[in-house]
C-alpha positions in Angstrom: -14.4 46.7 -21.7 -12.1 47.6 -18.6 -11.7 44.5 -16.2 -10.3 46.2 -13.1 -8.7 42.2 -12.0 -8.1 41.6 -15.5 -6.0 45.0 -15.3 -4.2 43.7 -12.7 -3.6 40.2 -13.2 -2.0 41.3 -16.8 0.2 43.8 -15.3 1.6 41.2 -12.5 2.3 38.8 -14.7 4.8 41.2 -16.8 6.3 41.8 -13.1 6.7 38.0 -12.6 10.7 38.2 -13.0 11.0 40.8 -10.6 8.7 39.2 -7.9 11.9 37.5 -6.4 13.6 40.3 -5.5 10.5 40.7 -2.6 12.3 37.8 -0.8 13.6 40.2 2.1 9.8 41.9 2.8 8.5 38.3 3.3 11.7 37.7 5.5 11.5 41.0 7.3 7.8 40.8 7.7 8.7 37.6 9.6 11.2 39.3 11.5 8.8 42.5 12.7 6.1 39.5 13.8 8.8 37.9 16.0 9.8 41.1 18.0 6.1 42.5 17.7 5.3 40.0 20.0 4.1 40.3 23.4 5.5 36.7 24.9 8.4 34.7 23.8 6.9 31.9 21.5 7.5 28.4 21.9 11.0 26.9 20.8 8.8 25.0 18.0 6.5 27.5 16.8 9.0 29.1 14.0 10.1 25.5 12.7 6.2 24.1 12.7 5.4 27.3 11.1 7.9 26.6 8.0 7.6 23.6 7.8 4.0 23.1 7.4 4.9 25.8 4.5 7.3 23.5 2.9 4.9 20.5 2.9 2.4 23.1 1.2 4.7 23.8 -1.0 5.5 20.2 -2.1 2.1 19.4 -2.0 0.9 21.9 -4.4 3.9 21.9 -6.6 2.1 21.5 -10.2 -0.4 23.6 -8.8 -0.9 27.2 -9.5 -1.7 28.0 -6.1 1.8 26.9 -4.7 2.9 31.0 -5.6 0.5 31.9 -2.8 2.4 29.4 -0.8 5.8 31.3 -1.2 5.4 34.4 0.6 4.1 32.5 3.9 7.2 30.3 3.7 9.2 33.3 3.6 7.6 35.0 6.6 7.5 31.6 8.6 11.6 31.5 7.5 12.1 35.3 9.0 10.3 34.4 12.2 12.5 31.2 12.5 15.7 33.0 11.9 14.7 35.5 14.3 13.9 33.3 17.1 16.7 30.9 16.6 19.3 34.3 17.0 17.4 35.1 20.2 18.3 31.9 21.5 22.0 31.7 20.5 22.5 35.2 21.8 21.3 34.4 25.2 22.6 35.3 28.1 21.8 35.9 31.9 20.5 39.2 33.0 21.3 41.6 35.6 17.5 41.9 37.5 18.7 44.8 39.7 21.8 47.0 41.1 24.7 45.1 41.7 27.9 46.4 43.8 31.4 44.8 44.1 34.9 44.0 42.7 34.3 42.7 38.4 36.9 40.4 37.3 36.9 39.6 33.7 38.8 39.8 30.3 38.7 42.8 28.0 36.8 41.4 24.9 35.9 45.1 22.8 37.5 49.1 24.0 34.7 51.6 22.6 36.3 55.1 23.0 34.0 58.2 23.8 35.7 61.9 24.6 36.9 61.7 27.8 35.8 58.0 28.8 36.2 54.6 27.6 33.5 52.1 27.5 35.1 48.2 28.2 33.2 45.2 27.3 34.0 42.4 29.7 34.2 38.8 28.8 33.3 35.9 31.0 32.6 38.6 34.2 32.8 37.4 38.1 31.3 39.8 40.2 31.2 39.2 44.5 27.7 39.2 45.6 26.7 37.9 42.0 25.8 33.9 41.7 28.0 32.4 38.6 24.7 30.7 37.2 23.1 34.8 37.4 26.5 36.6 35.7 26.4 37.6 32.1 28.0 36.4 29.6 29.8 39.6 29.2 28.7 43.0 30.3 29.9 46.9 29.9 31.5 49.0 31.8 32.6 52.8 31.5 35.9 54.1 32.7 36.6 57.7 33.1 39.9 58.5 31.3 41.3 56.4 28.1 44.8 54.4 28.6 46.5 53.4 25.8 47.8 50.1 27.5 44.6 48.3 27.6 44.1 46.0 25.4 41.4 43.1 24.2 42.7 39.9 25.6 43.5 41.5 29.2 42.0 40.6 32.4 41.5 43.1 34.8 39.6 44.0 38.1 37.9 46.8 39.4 35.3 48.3 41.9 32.1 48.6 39.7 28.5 49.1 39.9 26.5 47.2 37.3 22.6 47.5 36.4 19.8 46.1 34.2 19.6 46.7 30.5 18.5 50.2 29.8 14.5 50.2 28.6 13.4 52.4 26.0 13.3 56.0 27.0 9.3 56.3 25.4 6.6 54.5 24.4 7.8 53.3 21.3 11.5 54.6 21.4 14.1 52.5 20.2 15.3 49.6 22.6 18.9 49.8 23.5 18.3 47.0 26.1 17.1 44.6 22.6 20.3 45.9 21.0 22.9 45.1 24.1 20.9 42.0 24.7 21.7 40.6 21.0 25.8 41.5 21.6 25.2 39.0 24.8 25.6 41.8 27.3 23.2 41.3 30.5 24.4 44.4 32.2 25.8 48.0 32.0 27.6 50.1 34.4 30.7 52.0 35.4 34.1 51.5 37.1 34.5 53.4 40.7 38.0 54.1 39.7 40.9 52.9 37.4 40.9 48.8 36.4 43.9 47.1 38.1 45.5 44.5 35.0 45.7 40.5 35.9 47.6 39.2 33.2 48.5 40.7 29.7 47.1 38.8 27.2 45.3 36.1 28.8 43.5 35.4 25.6 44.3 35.6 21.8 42.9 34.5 18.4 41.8 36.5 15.4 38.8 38.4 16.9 41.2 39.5 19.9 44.2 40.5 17.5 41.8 42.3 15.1 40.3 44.2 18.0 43.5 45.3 19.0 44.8 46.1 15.5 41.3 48.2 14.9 42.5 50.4 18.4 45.7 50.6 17.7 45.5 52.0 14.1 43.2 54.3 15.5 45.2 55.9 18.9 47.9 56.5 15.6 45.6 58.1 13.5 44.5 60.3 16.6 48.5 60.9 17.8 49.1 62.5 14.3 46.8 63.8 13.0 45.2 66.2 16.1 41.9 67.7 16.6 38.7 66.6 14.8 40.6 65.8 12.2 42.3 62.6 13.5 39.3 61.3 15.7 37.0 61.9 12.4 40.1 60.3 10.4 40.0 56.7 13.0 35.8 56.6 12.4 36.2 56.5 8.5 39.3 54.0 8.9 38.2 51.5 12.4 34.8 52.9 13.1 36.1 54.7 16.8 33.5 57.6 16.1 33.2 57.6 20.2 36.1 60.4 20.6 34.9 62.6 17.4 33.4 66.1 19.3 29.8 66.1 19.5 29.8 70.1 17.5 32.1 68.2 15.0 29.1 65.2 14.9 25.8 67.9 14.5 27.5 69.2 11.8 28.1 66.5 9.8 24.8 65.6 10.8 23.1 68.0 9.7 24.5 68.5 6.7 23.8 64.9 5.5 27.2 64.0 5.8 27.0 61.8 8.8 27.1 58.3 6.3 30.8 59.4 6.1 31.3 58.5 9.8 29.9 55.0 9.5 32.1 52.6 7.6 29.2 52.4 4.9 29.4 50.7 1.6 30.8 54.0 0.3 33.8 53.4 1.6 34.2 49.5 1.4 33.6 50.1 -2.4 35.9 52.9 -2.6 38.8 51.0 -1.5 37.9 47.5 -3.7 37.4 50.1 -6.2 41.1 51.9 -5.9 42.9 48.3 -5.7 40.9 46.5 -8.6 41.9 50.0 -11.0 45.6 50.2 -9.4 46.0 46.1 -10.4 44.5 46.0 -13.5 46.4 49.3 -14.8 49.9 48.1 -13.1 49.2 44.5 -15.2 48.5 46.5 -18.2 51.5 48.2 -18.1 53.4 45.4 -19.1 51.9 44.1 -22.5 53.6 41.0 -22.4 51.9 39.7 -19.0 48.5 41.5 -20.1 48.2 39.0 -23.2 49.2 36.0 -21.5 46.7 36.6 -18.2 43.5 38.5 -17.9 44.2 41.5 -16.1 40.6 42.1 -15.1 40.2 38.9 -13.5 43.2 39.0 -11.4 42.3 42.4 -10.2 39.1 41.4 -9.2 40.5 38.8 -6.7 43.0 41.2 -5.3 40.0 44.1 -4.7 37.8 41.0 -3.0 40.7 40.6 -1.0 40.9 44.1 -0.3 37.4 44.5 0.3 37.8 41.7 3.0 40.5 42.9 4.8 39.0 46.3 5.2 35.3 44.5 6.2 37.6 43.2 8.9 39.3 46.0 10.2 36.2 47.4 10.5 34.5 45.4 12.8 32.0 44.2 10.7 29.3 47.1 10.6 25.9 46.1 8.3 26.3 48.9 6.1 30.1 47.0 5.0 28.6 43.6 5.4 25.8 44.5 3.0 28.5 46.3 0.5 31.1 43.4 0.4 28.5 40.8 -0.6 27.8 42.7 -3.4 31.3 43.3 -4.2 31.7 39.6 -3.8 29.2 38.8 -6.2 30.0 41.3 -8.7 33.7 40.3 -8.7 32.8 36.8 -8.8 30.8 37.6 -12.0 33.7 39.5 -13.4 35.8 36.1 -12.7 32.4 34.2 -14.7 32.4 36.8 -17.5 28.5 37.8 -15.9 27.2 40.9 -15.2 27.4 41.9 -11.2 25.6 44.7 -9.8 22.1 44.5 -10.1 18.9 44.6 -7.7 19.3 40.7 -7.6 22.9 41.4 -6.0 21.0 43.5 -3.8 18.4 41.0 -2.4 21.0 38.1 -2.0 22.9 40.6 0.4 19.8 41.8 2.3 18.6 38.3 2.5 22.1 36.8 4.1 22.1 39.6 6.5 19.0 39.1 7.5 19.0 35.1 8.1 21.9 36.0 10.3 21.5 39.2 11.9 17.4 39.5 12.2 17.9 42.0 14.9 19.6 44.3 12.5 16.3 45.2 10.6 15.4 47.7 13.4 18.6 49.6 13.1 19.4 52.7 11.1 22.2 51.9 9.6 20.4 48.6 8.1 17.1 51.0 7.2 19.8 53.8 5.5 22.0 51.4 3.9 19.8 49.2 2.2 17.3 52.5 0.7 20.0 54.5 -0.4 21.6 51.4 -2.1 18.4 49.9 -3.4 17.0 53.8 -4.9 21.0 53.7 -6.9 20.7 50.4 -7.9 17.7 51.2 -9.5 18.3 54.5 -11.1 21.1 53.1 -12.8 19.2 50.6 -14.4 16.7 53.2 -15.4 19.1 55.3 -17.0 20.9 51.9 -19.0 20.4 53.4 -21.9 21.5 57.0 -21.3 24.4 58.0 -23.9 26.6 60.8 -22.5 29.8 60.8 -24.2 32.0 63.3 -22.2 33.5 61.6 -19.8 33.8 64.5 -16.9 29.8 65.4 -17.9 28.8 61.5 -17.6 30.5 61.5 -14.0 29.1 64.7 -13.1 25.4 63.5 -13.7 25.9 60.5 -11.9 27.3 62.1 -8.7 24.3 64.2 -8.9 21.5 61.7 -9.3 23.3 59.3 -7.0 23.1 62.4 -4.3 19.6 63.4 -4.9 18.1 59.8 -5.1 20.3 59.1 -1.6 19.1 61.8 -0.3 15.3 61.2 -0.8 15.1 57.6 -0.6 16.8 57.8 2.8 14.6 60.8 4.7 11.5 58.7 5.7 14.3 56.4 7.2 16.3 59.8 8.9 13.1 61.8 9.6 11.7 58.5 11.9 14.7 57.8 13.8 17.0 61.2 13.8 14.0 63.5 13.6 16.1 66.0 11.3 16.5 66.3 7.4 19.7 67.7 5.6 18.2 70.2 3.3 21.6 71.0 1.9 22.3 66.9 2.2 22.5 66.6 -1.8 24.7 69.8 -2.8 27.3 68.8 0.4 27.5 65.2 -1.3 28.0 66.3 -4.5 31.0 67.6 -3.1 31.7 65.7 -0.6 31.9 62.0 -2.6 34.2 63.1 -5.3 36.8 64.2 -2.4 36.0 61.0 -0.8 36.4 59.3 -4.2 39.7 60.8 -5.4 41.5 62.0 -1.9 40.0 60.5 1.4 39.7 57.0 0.6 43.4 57.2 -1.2 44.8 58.8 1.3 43.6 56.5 3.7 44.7 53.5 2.0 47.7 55.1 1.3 48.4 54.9 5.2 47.5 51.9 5.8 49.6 50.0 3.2 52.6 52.7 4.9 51.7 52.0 8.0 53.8 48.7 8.6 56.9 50.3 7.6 56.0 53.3 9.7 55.9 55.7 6.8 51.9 56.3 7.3 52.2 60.3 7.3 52.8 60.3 3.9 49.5 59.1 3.6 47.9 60.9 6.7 48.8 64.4 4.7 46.8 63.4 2.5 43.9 61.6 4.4 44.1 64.6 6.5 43.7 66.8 4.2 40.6 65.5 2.2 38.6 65.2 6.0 39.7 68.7 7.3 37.7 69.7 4.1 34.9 67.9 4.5 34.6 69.2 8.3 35.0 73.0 7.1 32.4 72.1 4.4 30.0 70.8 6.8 30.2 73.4 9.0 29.4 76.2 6.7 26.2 74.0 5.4 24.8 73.8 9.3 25.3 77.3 9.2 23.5 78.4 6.6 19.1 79.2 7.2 17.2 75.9 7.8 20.1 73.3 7.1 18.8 71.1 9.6 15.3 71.8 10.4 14.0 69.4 13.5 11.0 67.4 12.6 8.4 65.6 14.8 8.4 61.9 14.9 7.2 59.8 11.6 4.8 56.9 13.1 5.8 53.6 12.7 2.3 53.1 10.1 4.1 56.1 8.4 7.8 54.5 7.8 6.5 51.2 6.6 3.8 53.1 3.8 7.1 55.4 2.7 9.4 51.8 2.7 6.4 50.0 1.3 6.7 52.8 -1.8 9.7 52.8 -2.2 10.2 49.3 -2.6 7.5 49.3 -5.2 8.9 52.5 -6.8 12.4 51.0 -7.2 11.5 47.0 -7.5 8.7 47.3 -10.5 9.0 48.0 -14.0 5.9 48.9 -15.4 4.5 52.6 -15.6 2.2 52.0 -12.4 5.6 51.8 -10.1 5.6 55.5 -10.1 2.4 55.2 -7.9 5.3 54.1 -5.3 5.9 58.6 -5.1 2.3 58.5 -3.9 2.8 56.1 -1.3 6.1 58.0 0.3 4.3 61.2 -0.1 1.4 60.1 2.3 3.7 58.1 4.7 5.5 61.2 5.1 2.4 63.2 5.6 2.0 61.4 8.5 3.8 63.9 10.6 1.2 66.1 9.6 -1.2 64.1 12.2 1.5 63.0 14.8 -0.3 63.8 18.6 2.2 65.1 20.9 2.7 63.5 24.9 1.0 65.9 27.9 2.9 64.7 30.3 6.4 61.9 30.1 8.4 59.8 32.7 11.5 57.9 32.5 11.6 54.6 33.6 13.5 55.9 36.9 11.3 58.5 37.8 14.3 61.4 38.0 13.1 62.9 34.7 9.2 64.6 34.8 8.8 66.9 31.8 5.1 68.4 31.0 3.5 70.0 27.7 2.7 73.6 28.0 0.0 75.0 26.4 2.6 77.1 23.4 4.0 73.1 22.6 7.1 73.8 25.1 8.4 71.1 27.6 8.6 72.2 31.1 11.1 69.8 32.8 9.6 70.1 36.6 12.5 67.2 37.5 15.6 66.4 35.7 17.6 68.2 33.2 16.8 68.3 29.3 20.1 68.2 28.4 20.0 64.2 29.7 19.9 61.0 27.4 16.3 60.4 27.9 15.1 64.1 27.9 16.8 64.9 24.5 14.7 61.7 23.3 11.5 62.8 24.1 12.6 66.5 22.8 13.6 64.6 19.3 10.4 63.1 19.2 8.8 66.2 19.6 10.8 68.1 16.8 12.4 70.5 19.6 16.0 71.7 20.2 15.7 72.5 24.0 13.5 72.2 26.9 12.4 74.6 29.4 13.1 74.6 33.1 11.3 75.9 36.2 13.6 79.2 36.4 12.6 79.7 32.3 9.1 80.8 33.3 7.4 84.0 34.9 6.7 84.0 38.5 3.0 83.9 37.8 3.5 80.7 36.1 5.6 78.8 37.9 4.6 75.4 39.2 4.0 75.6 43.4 7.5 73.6 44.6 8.9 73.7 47.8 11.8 71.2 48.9 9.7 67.6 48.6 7.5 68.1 45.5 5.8 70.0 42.9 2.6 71.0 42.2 0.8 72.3 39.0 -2.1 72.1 37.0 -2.3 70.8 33.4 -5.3 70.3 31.2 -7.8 71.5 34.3 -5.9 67.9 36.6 -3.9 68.4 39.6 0.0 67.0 39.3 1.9 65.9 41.7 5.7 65.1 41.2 8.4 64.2 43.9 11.6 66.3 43.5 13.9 63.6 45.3 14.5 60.1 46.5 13.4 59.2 49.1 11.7 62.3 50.4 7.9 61.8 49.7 6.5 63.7 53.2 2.9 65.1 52.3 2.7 63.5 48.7 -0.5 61.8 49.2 -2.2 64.6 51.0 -2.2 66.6 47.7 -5.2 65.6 46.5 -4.1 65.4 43.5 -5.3 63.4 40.3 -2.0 62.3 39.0 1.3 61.3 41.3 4.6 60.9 40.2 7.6 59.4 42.7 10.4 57.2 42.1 10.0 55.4 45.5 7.1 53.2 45.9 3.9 55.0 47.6 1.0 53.8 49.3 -1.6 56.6 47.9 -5.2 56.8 46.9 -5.2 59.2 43.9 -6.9 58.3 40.6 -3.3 57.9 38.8 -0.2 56.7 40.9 3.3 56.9 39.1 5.6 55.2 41.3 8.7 53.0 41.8 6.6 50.0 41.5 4.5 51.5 38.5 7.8 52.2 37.0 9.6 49.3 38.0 7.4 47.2 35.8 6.3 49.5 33.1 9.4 51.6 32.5 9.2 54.9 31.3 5.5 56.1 30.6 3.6 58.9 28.5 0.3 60.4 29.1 -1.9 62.3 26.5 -5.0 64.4 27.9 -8.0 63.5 25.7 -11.0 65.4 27.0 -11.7 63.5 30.4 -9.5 60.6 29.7 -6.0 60.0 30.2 -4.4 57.9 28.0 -1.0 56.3 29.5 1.4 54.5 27.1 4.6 52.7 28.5 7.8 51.9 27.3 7.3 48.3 27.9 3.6 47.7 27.4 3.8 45.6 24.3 7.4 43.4 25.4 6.9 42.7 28.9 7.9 39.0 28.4 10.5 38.8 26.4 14.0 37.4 27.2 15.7 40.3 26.8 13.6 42.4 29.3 15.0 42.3 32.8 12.2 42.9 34.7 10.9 39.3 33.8 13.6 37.5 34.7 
């Protein structure tokens, strides 16, 4: 007779080997609790929490229950990790505006097009109390100059303001993210920095800093155009300077990994040096008998693998893919077996223990489902027997493509709100030229580069990229390459992570219910409600929903930072602005406001700062200023709302309004400036 628990129980107990490799969920479900909250916990909360797990454990160590035990240890160990990097990352914030001459010492130069973001160690600011500065802060500075390097201290005239909040309810937190680099502020230089001293400071971080800028400005000097700036990305991970038509199309094509210093390219290069040694060691037979040939190449592509971790900066994506080579290299050195899905959790669980923060970003989310869906297929597909060599490779390129491709669009849809259709044919090209010419050619140039013969390798290098631009260019053009998509909800991503994790991580035949669970976390767009009405956290930016879906931006442009957010969000590609409509339908404005009617309620908005003359005698049942207002209307929306709220939504829901904020669910936490 069927037992439904019976059922169960029999099946979990063939899945008992694999259970481990669930370590990272109970870690990142740990991590997600710890940033979920509202308030910053107690200092002792995390470490009570684990270890009243671990005496549990001990307790209950012949007994069967102690499995239960596990999973809460691993939870209470993600929220501990989480709060203790929280409090080694802290720094003082910037609370409001801040004017004055910045002294400080070049620590990191991020390069855009035509400006140059500086991040400034140990700052003094006039005006600014010592106890109050930042640890470090950054600064943007029109123009690039090749003289500035990390280890200078410099002056300048700058303006410097709070972390930025979220742009929506919601919306990723770039305030969270600066806040965990121990930056406290952000703002911009009011004309060139005047250089101190050269070289005030040194050591490994600052000479690899400098290395990393200067391999790049020579990648850019020969080879020109796209090609060089897209060239420096893959090689030092400067995608700052690459032209934003150059970036869409790789984009949408599904070639923007190739941008990132992923673990594509980390095992490209350990790849290349570990074949190169092993052949040139082979090629003497004499040597070859006495050593092992595979061994020794093994430590000379960790090496390589280490080196190029390093000139990188130290992404995730390259963290995550030189622990594995570690491992699977030292395996090779042990005579064991190295890549596998256990490889795979050790990684995600170091990276996680150190970086916490790092779960909410996408390369973390990308990297870790495109390599955890390959990882998997190739252990499904053991057994396969294809004997031509050029056929084998073929198949794999294609499966590895198509099982990127698909284990990665829950992750892509939620925070780039796109998909690559065309993503798996322009990667089937695309990693073979990367494979065989890009990477070579790249490493090619940097082993030149010391005895300054790197354009040997740069023809090359150059070559292979120039390619893949063209390529990607002709996919965005083609019907529907990169469609945009309305947001995936948050209950959405973690059903479709939740399958695939269960797809890729069990063995029986019930792990291909995991396909159900990513099909109906993606269907979750279907039922996605739209804003009415959005805000940004300064008030400059008003955009409302017409009734055809359309945003109508009654203040502020849509081609700003915040406005292409909310537009993402919404699946759209532009925005519409007052001169767009018909006269008949225009919103009433005059010089100090306008006013319009949405969803049968009168709107208010303020067109400028500072001019709010006849705002409260409107009447109306929603107004929206930036300065702070001293009106009776059923819904005010000014400085002072905003000034502790941040940027706010508002959905019309019969005769309610429903108003979501940016910071509504992390008004105390340390990395919040309003609270401090």
């Amino acid at each position: 007779m069927f037992s439904l628990p019976s059922t169960v129980n029999r099946q979990l107990s063939t899945e008992q080997p694999r259970l481990l490799l669930w370590s990272p969920v109970g870690l990142m479900l740990g991590i997600g609790g710890y940033f979920r909250l509202s308030d910053e916990p107690a200092i002792w909360a995390g470490p009570l929490a684990l270890a009243v797990c671990m005496v549990l454990l001990v307790a209950l160590r012949r007994h069967s229950l102690r499995w239960l035990v596990a999973p809460f240890l691993l939870v209470a160990l993600g929220f501990c990790a989480a709060e203790w990097r929280s409090h080694v990352v802290a720094t003082p914030l910037i609370t409001a505006e801040a004017h004055g001459q910045l002294e400080g010492v070049i620590d990191e130069i991020e390069l855009t097009e035509d400006k140059t973001k500086l991040v400034i160690a140990h700052p003094v600011m006039e005006g600014v109390a010592p106890e109050k500065m930042p640890k470090r802060v950054r600064v943007t500075v029109r123009g690039q100059d090749p003289d500035w390097q990390a280890g200078d201290r410099v002056r300048m005239n700058a303006a410097l303001f709070p972390l930025p909040a979220p742009d929506m309810p919601g919306a990723y937190d770039f305030g969270r993210h600066f806040y965990f680099r121990s930056i406290g502020a952000v703002g911009f230089a009011m004309g060139a920095p005047e250089m101190i001293a050269s070289n005030e400071q040194s050591g490994i971080r600052m000479w690899l800093n400098n290395l990393r800028h200067h391999i790049g400005e020579d990648m850019r000097a020969h080879m020109q155009g796209a090609v060089g700036d897209v060239a420096a990305a893959m090689t030092v991970g400067e995608s700052g300077p690459i032209p934003e038509e150059v970036k869409d199309a790789l984009r949408n094509s599904g070639l923007a990994h190739m941008l990132a210093i992923a673990g594509l390219h980390l095992g490209i290069v350990a790849g290349i040096v570990f074949f190169v040694v092993r052949l040139l060691l082979t090629l003497y037979p004499p040597l070859a008998m006495r050593v092992s040939a595979k061994k020794i190449a093994a430590v000379f592509g960790l090496a390589a693998a280490a080196m190029y971790l390093s000139l990188a900066g130290f992404p995730i994506p390259a963290q995550r893919a030189f622990i594995m080579v570690t491992v699977l290299f030292t395996a090779m050195l042990l005579d064991r077996r190295g890549i596998t899905l256990r490889t795979l959790m050790i990684a995600a669980v170091l990276i996680l223990l150190l970086f916490p923060e790092s779960m909410f970003g996408a390369s973390f989310q990308l990297s870790f489902a495109a390599t955890l869906a390959i990882v998997s297929l190739f252990e499904w597909r053991r057994n396969w027997h294809i004997r031509n060599f050029v056929a084998r490779h073929a198949v794999d390129i294609a499966l590895t493509s198509l099982v990127a491709t698909f284990a990665t669009a829950p992750f892509i849809i939620y925070n780039f709100n796109r998909f690559a259709m065309f993503g798996v044919i322009s990667n089937m090209i695309v990693i073979p030229l990367a494979t065989f010419i890009i990477m070579p050619g790249m490493l090619i140039s940097l082993l030149l580069m010391p005895l300054g013969w790197q354009a040997a390798g740069y023809a090359i290098f150059g070559w292979g990229v120039d390619i893949m631009i063209r390529l990607s260019q002709w996919v965005t053009s083609l019907p529907y390459a990169s469609p945009r998509l309305p947001s995936l909800s948050d209950a959405g991503l973690l059903i479709s992570a939740f399958g695939l994790l269960w797809l890729c991580l069990m063995t029986r035949r019930w792990r291909y219910a995991g396909v159900l669970f990513i099909a109906a976390g993606l269907s979750t767009i279907l039922f996605y409600k739209p804003y009415d009405l959005m805000i940004s956290d300064d008030g400059k930016k008003v955009a409302v929903r017409l009734e055809d879906g359309e945003f109508l931006f009654i203040r502020g442009r849509a081609s700003s930072f915040d406005a292409q957010a909310w537009l993402r969000y919404h699946g759209q590609e532009d925005g519409l602005t007052r001169g767009d409509l018909p006269k008949d339908e225009k919103p009433d404005c005059d010089k100090v406001k306008c006013v319009f009617q949405t969803h049968g309620r009168r709107v208010a908005v303020a067109l400028h700062n500072g001019k709010t003359e006849g705002m409260c005698e409107e009447n109306a049942a929603i107004i929206i200023s930036a300065d702070r207002l001293d009106c009776k209307a059923p819904l005010l929306i000014d400085g002072a709302f905003l000034a502790q709220n941040g940027a706010t939504a508002l959905r019309f829901e019969n005769d309610k309004i429903v108003v979501e904020s940016a910071t509504d669910k992390n008004n105390r936490r340390p990395w919040n400036p309003r609270i401090q």
